[in-house]
mmJSON file of the N, C-alpha and C atoms, coordinates in Angstrom:
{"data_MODEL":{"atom_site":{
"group_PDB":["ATOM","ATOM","ATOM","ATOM","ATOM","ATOM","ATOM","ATOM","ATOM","ATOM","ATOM","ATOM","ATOM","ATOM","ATOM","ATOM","ATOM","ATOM","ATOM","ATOM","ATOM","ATOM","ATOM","ATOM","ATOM","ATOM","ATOM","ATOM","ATOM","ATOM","ATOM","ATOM","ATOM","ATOM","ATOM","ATOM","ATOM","ATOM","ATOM","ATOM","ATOM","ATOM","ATOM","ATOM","ATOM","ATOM","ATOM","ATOM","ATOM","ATOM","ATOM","ATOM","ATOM","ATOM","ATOM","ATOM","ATOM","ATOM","ATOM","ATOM","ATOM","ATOM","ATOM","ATOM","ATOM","ATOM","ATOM","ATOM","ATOM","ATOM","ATOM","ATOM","ATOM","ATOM","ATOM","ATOM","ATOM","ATOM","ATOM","ATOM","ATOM","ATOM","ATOM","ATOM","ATOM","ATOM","ATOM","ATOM","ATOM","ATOM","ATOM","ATOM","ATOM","ATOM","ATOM","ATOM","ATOM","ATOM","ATOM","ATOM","ATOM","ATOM","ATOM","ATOM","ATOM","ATOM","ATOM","ATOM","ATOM","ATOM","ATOM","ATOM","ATOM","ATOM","ATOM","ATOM","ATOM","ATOM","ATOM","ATOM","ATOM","ATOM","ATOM","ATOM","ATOM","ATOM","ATOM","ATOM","ATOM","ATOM","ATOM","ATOM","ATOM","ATOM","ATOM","ATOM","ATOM","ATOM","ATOM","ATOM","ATOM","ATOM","ATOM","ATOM","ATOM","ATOM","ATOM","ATOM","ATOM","ATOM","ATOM","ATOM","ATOM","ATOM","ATOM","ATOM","ATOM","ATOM","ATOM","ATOM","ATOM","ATOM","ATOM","ATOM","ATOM","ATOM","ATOM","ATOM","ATOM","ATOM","ATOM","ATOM","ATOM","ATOM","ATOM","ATOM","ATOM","ATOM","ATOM","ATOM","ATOM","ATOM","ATOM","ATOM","ATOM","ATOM","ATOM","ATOM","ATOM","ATOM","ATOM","ATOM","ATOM","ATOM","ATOM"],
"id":[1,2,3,4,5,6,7,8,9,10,11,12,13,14,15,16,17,18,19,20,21,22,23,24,25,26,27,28,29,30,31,32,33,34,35,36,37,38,39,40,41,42,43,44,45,46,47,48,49,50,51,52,53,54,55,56,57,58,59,60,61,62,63,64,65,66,67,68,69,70,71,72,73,74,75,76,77,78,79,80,81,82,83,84,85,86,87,88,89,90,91,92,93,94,95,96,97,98,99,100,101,102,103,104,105,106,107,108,109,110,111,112,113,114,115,116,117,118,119,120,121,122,123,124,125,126,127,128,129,130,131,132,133,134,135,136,137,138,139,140,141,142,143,144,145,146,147,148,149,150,151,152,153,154,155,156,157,158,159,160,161,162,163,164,165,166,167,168,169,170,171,172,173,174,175,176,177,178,179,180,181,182,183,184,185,186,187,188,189,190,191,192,193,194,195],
"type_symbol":["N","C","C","N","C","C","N","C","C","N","C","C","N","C","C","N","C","C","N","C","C","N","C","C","N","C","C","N","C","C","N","C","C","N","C","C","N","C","C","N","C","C","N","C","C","N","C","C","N","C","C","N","C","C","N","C","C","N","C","C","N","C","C","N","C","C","N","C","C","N","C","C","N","C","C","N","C","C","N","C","C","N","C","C","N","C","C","N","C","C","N","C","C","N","C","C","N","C","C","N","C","C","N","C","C","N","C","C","N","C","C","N","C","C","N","C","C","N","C","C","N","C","C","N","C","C","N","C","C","N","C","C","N","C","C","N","C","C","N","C","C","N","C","C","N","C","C","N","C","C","N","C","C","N","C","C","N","C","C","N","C","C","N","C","C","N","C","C","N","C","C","N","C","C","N","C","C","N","C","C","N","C","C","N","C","C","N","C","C","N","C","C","N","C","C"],
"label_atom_id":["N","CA","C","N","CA","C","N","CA","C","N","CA","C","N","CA","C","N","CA","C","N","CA","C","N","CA","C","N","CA","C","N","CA","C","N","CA","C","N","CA","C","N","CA","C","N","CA","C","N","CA","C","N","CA","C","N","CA","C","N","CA","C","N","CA","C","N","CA","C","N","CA","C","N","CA","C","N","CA","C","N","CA","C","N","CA","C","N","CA","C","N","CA","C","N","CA","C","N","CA","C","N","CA","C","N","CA","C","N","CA","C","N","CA","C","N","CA","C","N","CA","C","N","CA","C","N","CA","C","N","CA","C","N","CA","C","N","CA","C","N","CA","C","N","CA","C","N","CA","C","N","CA","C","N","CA","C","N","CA","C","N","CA","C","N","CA","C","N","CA","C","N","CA","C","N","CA","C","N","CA","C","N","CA","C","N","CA","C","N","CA","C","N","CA","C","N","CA","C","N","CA","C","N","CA","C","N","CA","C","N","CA","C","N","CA","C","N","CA","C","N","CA","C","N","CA","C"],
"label_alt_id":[null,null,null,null,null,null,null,null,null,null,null,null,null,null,null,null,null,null,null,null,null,null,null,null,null,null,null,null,null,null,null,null,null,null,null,null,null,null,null,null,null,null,null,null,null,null,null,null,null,null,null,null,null,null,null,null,null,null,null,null,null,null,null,null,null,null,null,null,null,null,null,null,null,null,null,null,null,null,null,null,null,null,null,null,null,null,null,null,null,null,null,null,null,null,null,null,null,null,null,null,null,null,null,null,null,null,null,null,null,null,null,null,null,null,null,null,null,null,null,null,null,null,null,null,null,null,null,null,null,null,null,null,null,null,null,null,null,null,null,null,null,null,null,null,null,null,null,null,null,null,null,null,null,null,null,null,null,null,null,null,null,null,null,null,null,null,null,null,null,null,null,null,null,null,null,null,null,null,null,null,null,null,null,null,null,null,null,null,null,null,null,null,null,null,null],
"label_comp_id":["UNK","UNK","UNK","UNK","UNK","UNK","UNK","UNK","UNK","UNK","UNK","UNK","UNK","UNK","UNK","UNK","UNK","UNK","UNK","UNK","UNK","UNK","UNK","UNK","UNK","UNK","UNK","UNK","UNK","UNK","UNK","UNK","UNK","UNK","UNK","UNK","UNK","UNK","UNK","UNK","UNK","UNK","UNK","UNK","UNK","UNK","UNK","UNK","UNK","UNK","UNK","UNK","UNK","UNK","UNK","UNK","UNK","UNK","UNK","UNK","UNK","UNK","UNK","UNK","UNK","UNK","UNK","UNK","UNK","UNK","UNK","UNK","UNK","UNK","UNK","UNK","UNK","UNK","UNK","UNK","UNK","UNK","UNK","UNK","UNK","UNK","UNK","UNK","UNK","UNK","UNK","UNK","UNK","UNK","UNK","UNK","UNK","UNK","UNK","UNK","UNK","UNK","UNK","UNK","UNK","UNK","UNK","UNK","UNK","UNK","UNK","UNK","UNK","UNK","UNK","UNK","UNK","UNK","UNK","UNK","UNK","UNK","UNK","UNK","UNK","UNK","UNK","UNK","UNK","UNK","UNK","UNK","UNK","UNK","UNK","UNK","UNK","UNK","UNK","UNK","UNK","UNK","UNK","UNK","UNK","UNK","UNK","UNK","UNK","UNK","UNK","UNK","UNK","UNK","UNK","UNK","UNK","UNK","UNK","UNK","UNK","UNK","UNK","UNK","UNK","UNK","UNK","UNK","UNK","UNK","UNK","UNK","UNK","UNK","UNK","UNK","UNK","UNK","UNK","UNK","UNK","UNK","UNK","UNK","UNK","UNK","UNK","UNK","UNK","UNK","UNK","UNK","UNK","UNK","UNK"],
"label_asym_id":["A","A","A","A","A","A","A","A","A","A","A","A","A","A","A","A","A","A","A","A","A","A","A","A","A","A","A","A","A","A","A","A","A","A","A","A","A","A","A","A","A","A","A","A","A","A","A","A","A","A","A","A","A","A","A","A","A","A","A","A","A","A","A","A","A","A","A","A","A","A","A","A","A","A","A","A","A","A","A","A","A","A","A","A","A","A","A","A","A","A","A","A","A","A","A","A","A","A","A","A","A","A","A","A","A","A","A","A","A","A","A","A","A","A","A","A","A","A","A","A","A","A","A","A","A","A","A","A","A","A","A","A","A","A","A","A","A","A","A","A","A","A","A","A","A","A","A","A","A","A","A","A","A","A","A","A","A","A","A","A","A","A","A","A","A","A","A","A","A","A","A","A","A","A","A","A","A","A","A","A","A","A","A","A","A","A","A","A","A","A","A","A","A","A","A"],
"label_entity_id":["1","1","1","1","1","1","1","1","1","1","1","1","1","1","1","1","1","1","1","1","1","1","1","1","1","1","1","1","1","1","1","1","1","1","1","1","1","1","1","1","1","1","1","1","1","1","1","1","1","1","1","1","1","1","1","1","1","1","1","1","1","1","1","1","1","1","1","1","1","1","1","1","1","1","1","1","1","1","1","1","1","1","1","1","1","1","1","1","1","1","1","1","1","1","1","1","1","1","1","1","1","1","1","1","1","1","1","1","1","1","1","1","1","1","1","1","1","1","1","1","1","1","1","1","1","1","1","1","1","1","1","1","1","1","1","1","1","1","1","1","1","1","1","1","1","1","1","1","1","1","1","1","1","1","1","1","1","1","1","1","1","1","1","1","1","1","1","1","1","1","1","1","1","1","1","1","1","1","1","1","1","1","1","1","1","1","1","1","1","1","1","1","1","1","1"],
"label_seq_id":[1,1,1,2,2,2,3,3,3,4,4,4,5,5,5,6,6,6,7,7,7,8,8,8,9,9,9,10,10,10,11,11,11,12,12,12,13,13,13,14,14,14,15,15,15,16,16,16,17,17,17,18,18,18,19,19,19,20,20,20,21,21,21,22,22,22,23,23,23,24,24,24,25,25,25,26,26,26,27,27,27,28,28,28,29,29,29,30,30,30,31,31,31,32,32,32,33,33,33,34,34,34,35,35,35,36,36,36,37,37,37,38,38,38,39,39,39,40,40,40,41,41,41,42,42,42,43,43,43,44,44,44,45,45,45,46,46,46,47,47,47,48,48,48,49,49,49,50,50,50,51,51,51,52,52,52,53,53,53,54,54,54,55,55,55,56,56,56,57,57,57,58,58,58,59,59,59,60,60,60,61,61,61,62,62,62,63,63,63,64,64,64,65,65,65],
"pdbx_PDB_ins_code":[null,null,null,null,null,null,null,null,null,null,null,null,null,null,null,null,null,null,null,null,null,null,null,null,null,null,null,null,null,null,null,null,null,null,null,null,null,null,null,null,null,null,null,null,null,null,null,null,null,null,null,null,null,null,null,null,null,null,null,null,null,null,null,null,null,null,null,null,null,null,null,null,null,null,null,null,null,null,null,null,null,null,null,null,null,null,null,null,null,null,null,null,null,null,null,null,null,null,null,null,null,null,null,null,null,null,null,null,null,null,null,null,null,null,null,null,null,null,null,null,null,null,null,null,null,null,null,null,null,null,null,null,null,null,null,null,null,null,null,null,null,null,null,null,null,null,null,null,null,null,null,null,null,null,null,null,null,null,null,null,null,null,null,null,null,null,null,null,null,null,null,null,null,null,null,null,null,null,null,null,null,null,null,null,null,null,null,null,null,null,null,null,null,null,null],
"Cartn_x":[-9.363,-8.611,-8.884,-7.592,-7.709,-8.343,-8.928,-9.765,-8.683,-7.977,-7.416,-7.951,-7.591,-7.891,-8.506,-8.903,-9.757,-8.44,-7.773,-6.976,-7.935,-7.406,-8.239,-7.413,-7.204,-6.208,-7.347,-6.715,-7.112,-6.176,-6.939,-5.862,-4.647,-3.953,-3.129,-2.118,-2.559,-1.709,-1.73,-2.623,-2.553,-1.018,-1.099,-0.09,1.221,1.339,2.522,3.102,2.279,2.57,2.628,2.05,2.766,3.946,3.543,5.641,6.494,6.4,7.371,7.065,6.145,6.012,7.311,7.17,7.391,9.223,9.122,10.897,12.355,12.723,14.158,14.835,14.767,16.033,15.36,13.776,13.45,14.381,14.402,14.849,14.126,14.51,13.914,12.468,13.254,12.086,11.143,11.066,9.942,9.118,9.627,8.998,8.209,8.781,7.827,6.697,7.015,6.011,4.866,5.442,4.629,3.277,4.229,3.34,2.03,2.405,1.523,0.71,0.974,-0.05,-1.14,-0.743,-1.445,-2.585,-2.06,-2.657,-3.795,-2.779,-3.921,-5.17,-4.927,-5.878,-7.003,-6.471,-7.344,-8.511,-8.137,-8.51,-8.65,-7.457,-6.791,-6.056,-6.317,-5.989,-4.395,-3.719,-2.212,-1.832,-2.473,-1.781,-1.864,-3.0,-2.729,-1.519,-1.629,-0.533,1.16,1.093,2.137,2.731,1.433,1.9,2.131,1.277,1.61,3.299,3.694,4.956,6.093,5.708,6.704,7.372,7.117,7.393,6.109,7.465,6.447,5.391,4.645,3.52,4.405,4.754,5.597,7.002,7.472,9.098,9.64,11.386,11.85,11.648,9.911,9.162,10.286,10.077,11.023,9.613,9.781,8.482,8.562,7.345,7.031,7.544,8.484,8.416,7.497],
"Cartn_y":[-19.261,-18.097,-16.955,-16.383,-15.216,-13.713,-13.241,-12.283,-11.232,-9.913,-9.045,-7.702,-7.14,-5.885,-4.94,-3.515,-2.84,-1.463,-1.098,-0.132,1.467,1.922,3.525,4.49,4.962,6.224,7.774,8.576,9.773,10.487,11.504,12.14,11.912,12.961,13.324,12.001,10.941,9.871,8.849,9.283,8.268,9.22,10.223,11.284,11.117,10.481,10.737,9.174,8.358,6.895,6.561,7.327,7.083,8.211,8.944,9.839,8.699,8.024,7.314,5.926,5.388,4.531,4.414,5.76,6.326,7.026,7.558,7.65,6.808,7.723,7.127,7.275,8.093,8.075,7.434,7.049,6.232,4.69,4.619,3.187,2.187,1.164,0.025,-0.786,-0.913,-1.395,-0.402,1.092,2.334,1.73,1.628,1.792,0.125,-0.834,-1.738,-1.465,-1.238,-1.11,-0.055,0.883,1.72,1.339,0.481,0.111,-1.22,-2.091,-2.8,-1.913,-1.003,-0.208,0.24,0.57,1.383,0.191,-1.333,-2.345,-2.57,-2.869,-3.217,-2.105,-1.118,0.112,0.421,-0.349,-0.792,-2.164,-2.795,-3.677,-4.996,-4.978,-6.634,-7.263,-8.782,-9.531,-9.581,-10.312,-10.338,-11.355,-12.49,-13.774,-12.775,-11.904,-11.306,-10.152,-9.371,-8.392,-8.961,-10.03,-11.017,-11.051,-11.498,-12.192,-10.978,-9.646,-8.388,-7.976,-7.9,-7.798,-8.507,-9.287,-10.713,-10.723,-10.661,-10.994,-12.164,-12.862,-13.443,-12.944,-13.627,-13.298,-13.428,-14.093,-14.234,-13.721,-12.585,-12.681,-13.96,-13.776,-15.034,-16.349,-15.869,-17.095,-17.184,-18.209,-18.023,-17.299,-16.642,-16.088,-17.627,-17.813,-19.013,-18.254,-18.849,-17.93,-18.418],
"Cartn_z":[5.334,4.895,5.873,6.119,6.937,6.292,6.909,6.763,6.887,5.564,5.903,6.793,7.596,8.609,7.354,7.56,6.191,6.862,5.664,6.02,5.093,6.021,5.597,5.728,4.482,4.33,4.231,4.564,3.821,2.959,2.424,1.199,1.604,2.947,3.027,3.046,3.634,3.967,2.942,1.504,0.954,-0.479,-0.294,-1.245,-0.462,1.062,1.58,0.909,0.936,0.426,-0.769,-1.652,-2.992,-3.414,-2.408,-2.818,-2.229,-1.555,-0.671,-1.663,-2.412,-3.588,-4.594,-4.798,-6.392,-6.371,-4.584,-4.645,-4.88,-5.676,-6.322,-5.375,-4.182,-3.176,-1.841,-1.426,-0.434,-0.415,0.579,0.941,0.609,-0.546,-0.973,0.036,1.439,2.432,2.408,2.471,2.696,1.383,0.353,-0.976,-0.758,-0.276,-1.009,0.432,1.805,2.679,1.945,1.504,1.126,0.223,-1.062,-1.816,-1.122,-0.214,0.595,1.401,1.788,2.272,1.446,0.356,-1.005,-1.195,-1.315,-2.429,-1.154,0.032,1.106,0.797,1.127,1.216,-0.005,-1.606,-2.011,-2.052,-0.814,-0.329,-0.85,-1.415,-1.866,-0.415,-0.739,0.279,0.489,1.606,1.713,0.738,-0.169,-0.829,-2.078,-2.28,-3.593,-3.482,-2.539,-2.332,-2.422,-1.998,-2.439,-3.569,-4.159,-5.833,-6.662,-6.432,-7.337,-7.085,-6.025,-5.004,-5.659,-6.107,-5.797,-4.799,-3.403,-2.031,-1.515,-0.393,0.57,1.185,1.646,2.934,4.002,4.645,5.886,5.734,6.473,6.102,6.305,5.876,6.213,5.014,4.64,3.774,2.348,1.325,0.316,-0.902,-1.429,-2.268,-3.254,-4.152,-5.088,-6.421,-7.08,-8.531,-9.373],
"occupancy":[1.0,1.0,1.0,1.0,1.0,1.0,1.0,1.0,1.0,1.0,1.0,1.0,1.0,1.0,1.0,1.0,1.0,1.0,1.0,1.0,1.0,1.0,1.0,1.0,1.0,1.0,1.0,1.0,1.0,1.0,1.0,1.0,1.0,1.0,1.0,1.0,1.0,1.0,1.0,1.0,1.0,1.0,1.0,1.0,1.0,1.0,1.0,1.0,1.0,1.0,1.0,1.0,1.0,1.0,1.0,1.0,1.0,1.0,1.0,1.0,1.0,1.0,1.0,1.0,1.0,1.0,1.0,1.0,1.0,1.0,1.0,1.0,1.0,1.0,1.0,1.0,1.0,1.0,1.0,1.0,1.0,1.0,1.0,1.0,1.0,1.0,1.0,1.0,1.0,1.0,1.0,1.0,1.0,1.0,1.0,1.0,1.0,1.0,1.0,1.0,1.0,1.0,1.0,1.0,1.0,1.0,1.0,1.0,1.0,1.0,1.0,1.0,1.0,1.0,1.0,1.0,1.0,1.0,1.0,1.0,1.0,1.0,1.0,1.0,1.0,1.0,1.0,1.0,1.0,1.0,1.0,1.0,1.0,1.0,1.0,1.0,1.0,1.0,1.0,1.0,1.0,1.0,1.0,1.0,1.0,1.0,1.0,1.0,1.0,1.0,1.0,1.0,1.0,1.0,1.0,1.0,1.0,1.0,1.0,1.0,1.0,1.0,1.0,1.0,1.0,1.0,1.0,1.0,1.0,1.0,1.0,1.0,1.0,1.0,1.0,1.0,1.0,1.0,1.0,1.0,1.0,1.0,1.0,1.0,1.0,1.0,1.0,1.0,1.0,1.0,1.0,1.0,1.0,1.0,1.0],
"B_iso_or_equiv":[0.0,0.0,0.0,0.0,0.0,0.0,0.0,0.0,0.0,0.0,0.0,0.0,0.0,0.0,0.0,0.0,0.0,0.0,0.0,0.0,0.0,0.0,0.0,0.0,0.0,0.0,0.0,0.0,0.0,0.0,0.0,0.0,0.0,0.0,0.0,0.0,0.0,0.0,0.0,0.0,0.0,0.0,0.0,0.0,0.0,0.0,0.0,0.0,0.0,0.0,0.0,0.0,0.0,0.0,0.0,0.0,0.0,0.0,0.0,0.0,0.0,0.0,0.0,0.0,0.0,0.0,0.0,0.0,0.0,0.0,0.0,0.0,0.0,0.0,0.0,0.0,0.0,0.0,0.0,0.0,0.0,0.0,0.0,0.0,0.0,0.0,0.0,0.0,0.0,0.0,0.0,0.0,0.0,0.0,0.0,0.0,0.0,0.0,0.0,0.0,0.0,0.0,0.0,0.0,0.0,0.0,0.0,0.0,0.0,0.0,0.0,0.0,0.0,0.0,0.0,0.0,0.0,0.0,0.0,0.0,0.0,0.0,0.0,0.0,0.0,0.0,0.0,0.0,0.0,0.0,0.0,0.0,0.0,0.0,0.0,0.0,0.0,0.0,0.0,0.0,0.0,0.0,0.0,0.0,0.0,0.0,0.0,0.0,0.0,0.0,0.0,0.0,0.0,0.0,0.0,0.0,0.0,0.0,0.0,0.0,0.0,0.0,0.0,0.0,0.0,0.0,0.0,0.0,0.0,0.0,0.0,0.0,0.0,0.0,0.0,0.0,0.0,0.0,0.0,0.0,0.0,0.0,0.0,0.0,0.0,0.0,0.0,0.0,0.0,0.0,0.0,0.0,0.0,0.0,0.0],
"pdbx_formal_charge":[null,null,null,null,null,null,null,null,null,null,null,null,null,null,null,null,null,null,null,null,null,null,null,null,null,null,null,null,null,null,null,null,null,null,null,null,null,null,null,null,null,null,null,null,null,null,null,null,null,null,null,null,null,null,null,null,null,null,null,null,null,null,null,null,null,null,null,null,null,null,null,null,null,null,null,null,null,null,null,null,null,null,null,null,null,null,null,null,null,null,null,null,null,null,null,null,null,null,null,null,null,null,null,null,null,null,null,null,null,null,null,null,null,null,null,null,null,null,null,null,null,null,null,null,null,null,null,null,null,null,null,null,null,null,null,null,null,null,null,null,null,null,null,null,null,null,null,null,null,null,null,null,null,null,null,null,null,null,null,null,null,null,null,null,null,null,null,null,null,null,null,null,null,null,null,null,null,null,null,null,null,null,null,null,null,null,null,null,null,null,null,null,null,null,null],
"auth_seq_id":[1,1,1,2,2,2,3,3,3,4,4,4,5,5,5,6,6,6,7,7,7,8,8,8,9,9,9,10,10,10,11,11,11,12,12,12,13,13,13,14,14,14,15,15,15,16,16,16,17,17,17,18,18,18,19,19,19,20,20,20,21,21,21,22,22,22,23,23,23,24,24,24,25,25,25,26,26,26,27,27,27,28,28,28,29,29,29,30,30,30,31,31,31,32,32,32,33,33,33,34,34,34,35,35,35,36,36,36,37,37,37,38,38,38,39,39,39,40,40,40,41,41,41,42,42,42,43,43,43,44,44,44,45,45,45,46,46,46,47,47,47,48,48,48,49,49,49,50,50,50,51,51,51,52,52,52,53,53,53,54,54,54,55,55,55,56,56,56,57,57,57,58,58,58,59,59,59,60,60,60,61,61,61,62,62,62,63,63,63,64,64,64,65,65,65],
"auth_comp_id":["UNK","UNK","UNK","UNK","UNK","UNK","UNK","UNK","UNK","UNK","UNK","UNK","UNK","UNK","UNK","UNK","UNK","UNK","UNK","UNK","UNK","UNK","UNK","UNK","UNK","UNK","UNK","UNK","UNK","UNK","UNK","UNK","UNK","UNK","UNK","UNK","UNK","UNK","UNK","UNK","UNK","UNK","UNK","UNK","UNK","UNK","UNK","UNK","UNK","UNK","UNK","UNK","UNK","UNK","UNK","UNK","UNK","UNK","UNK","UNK","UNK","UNK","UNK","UNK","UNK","UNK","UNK","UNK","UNK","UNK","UNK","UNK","UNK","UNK","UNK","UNK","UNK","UNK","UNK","UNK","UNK","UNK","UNK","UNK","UNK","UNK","UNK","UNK","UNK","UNK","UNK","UNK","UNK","UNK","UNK","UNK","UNK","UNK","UNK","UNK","UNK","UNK","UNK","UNK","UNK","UNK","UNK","UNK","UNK","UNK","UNK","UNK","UNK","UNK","UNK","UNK","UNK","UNK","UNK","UNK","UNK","UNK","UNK","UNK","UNK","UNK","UNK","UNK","UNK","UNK","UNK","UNK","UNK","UNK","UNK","UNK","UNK","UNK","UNK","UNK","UNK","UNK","UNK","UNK","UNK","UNK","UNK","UNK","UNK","UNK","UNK","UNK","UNK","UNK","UNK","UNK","UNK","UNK","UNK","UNK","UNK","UNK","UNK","UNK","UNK","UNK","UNK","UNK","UNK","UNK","UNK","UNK","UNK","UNK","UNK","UNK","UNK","UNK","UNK","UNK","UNK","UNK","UNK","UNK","UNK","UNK","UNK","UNK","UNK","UNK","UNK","UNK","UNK","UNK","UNK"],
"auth_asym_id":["A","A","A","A","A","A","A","A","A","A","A","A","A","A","A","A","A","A","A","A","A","A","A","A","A","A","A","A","A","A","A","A","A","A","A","A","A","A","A","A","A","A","A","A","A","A","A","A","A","A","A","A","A","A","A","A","A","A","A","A","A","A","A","A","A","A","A","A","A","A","A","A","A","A","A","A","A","A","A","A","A","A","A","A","A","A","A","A","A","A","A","A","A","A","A","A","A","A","A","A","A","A","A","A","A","A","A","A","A","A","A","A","A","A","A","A","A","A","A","A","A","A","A","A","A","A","A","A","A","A","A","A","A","A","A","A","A","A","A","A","A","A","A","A","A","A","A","A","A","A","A","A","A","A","A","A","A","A","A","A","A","A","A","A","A","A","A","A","A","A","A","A","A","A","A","A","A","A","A","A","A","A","A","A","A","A","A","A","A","A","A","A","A","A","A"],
"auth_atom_id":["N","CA","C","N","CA","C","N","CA","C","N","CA","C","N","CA","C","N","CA","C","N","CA","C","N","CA","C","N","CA","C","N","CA","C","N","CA","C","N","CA","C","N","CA","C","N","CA","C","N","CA","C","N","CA","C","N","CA","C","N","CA","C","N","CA","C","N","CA","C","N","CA","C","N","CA","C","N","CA","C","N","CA","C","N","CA","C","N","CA","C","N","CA","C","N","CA","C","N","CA","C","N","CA","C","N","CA","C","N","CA","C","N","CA","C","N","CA","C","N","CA","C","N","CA","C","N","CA","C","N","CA","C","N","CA","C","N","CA","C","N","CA","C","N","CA","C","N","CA","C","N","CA","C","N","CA","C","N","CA","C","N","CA","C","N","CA","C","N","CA","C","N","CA","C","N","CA","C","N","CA","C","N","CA","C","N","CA","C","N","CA","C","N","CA","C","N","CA","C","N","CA","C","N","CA","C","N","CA","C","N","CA","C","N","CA","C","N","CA","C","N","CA","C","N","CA","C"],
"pdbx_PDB_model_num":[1,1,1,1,1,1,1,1,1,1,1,1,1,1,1,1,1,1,1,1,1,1,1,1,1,1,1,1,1,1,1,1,1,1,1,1,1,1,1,1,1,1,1,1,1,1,1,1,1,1,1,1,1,1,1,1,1,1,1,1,1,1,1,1,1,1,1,1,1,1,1,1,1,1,1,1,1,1,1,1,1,1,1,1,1,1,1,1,1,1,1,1,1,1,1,1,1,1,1,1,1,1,1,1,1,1,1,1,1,1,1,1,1,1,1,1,1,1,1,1,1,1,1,1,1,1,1,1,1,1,1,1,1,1,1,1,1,1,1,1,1,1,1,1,1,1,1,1,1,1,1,1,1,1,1,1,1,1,1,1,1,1,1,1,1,1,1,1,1,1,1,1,1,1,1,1,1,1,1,1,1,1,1,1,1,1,1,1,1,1,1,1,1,1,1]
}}}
């Protein structure tokens, strides 16, 4: 198993990412990147960030329902 990178926010960048979470007028792609940034940054792995998501790990991939 791959070892995820350790993402590190500070305040400011972690308030710019959940406005961009939580917006009704962000672009669907901003919002779910956003939220993978957030889950990463609490330092969950990419197979779990997945499954909370219901997105693939790999684009392209078909997600598992």
């Amino acid at each position: 198993m791959r070892i995820a990178l350790q993402v590190i926010l500070n305040g400011e960048q972690r308030a710019k990412l959940e406005a961009y979470a939580r917006g009704r007028r962000t672009p669907a792609r901003v919002v779910l990147r956003a939220r993978i940034v957030l889950l990463a940054a609490e330092g969950k792995q990419g197979f779990r960030i997945a499954h909370l998501l219901s997105i693939a790990r790999r684009p392209g991939a078909r997600p598992q329902v």
